[in-house]
C-alpha positions, -999 to 999 in steps of 0.1 A, spaced: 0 0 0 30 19 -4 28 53 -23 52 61 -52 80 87 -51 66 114 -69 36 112 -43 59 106 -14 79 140 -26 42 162 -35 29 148 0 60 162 18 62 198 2 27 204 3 15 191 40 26 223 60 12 247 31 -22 222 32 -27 224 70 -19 267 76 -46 272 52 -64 252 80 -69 214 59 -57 179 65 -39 167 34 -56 135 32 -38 120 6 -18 125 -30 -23 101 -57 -7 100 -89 -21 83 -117 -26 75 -151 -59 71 -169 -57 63 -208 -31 85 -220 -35 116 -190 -17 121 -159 -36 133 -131 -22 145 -98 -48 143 -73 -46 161 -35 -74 149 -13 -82 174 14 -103 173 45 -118 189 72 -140 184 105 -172 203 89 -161 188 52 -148 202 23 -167 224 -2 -154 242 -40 -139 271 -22 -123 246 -3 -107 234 -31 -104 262 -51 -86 278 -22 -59 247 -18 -54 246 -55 -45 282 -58 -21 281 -27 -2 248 -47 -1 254 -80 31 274 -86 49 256 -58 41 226 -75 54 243 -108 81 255 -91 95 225 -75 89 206 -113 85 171 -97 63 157 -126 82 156 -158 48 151 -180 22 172 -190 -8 164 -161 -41 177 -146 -39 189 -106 -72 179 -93 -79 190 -55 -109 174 -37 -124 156 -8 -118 121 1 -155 117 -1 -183 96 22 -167 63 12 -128 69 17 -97 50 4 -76 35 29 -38 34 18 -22 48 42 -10 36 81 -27 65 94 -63 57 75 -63 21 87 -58 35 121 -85 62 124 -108 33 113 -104 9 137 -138 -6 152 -155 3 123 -166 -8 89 -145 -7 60 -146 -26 27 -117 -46 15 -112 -63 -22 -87 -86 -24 -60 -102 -52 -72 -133 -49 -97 -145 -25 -96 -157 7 -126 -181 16 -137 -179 -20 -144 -143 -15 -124 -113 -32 -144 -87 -16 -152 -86 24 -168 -63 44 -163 -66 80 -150 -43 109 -113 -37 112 -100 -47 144 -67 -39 141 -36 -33 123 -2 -30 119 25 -28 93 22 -60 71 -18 -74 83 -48 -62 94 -75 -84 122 -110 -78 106 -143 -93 124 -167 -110 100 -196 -127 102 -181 -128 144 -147 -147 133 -114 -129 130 -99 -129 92 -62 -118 94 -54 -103 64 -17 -94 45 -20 -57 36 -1 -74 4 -31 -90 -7 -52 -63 -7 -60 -42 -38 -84 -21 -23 -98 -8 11 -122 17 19 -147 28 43 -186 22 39 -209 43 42 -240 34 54 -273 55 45 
């Protein structure tokens, strides 16, 4: 679940400049899609994030990230919030989230399931102890492609 350099580096000069505007950088993720780049900074909030929000963040970041001239390739800076059902990737996620919901889809399954939903119990570096269905599933954070929280309406 390990975050590439160029997200490592973005995370690192923008967290200070993120949280004095008065956000929690969430998360940075950069990514391809077809033949575009996009570099996209998750922000959030207590009282959650709104387009000024946004519009605010990507106003403060945009020449430092120009300036520091980290991303060789042409890409789109997208600035938004995690949203209601958020991605867990890093050790901090995982932990705020402990003894409650979250979603997990696996590699390949485990109990002929690649998808489980169950409460996360704990964690730690390499596995994480979720409670389904009242047994405990230890999981390696290896074989998971995807975790999130759920939402429930």
């Amino acid at each position: 679940m390990a975050s590439n350099n160029i997200e490592t580096k973005v995370e690192k000069l923008l967290k200070d400049i993120i949280e004095n505007l008065g956000y929690n950088l969430y998360d940075v993720r950069y990514e391809k899609e077809g033949k575009n780049y996009y570099l996209r900074i998750f922000i959030d909030k207590p009282d959650g994030i709104n387009i000024n929000d946004c519009e605010n963040v990507n106003n403060a970041i945009n020449d430092i990230l120009d300036e520091a001239d980290y991303i060789k390739e042409q890409y789109f800076l997208e600035v938004s919030s995690p949203g209601l059902e958020r991605i867990l990737r890093k050790e901090e996620h995982f932990r705020k989230q402990i003894g409650n919901k979250i979603n997990i889809k696996l590699f390949k399954p485990i109990n002929k399931q690649k998808e489980i939903i169950g409460i996360l119990e704990e964690y730690n570096d390499n596995k994480i102890i979720m409670k389904v269905e009242n047994e405990n599933l230890e999981i390696n954070l290896k074989d998971i492609a995807l975790a999130k929280t759920v939402f429930e309406w």
